[in-house]
Phi, psi and omega in degrees: 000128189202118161300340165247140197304307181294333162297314148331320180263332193269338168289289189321304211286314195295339169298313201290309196292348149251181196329185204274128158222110161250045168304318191275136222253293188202129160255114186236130172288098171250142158275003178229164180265338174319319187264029175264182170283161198274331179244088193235105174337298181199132161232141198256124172253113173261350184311186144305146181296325171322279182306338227275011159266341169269324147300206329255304159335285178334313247248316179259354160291297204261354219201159165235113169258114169296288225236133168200118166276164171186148219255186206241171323300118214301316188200141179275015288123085194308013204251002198251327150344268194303317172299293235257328153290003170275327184311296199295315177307286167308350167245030153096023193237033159303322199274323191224024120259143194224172190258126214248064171262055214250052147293314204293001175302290205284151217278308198284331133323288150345309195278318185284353180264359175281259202300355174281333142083269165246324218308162189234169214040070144304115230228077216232118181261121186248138185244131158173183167218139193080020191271332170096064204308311180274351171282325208221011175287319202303315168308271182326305162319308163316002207241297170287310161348252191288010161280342174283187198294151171306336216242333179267154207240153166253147232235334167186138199247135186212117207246010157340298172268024170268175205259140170237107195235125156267127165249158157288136168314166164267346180295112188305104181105003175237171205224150169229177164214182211200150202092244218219123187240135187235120220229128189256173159224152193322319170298335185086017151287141182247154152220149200207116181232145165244115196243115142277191194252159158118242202292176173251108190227119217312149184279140165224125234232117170269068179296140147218163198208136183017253191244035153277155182240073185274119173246157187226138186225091197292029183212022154197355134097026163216188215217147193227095176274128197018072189080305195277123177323137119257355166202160094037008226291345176032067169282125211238154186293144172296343186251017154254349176257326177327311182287334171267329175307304189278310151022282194288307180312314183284293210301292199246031175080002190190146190217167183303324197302173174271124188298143169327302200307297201330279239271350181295327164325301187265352158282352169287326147324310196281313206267336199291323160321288206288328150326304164293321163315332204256349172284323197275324140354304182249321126129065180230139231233010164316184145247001182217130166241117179308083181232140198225000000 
């Protein structure tokens, strides 16, 4: 379901270009949620942030939803956090919505929160420029979210050190910012993620934990312990992870992603700072920042 047409014709044609599956029964293209089915298994909502709280509304007014993805960053409007989870909660999807944060997906993570294990003061540095801080930081917090211990929360975000700037989005309508956002845990693990401004060169991530060093290089799909190649990262495509997401989701009721509550918990973490940076900036008295 997609309101523009020209999106509608570029899914068909990329659908027509592959192979035969006659597993699939039918593919049908709509421009309203009104012509979807009355009964729908799993719906993956991809928009921007801005509509994604008036689709979802829309979406369970009108439809019976088993299953619901929804892409990140979840709402630019903490006021919106709390609507859409009394929303879910009332219709029984509190449970069965997850968040498309899909690191926690890939097998070389996995491994690594297998050997970071409990330890604590955890130390995970994100490096680059142009990476898009306020678009994809909320991942990389997800990321640390699930390499610390189960039992650690993460606990308050300090923008102290972002540039105070508004730059444009590549999104039409949306903002990004540039310097250094620093994310503490209840434990005393950190993460410090940085972005500049100029050529664009890929975020790269340094974890250490008591006397491991781990670097990790997602533009070359591994993971390095004190030097030495040590894992994979196996990192997969969305359109290679879409089919095993559902997959998990149809078979066994549950999938890798981060459940709505966890990640709404942590863009809230994420967001509220940033609310604020962007009021004293614009000199505005919100809950919301065009951050997508």
């Amino acid at each position: 379901m997609d309101r523009d047409e020209t999106a509608l014709s570029t899914a068909s044609t990329r659908y027509d270009e592959t192979p035969e599956n006659h597993l699939i029964d039918s593919v049908r293209y709509f421009n309203n949620i009104e012509l979807l089915s009355s009964n729908l298994d799993l719906v993956i909502v991809a928009t921007g942030s801005m509509p994604r709280a008036a689709v979802i509304k829309e979406l369970l007014q009108k439809k019976n939803v088993r299953n619901l993805v929804l892409e990140k960053v979840l709402f630019p409007d903490t006021e919106q956090y709390t609507e859409i989870a009394n929303l879910l909660k009332d219709k029984n999807l509190e449970a069965n919505t997850w968040v498309n944060c899909a690191r926690r997906m890939f097998s070389g993570y996995e491994q690594l929160k297998h050997e970071l294990g409990n330890r604590k003061n955890i130390e995970c540095t994100v490096t680059g420029s142009n990476w898009g801080l306020a678009c994809n930081g909320v991942h990389f917090i997800d990321l640390f979210a699930f390499l610390i211990s189960s039992d650690d929360k993460i606990s308050e975000i300090n923008t102290r050190y972002l540039e105070p700037e508004i730059h444009q989005s590549k999104r039409l309508g949306y903002i990004e910012f540039m310097g250094t956002l620093i994310a503490g845990s209840t434990k005393g693990s950190v993460i410090k993620l940085t972005c500049f401004a100029g050529d664009n060169i890929s975020a790269s991530i340094s974890i250490s934990a008591e006397n491991s060093k781990f670097e990790i290089d997602e533009s070359k799909n591994i993971i390095t312990k004190n030097g030495e190649k040590w894992a994979d990262i196996g990192i997969m495509y969305q359109s290679q992870m879409t089919g095993l997401l559902a997959e998990e989701i149809l078979n066994q009721n549950n999938c890798r992603l981060t459940s709505y509550m966890e990640s709404a918990e942590i863009h809230l973490k994420f967001l509220h700072p940033l609310v604020l940076l962007y009021n004293e900036l614009t000199n505005s008295k919100g809950s919301f920042c065009p951050i997508t």
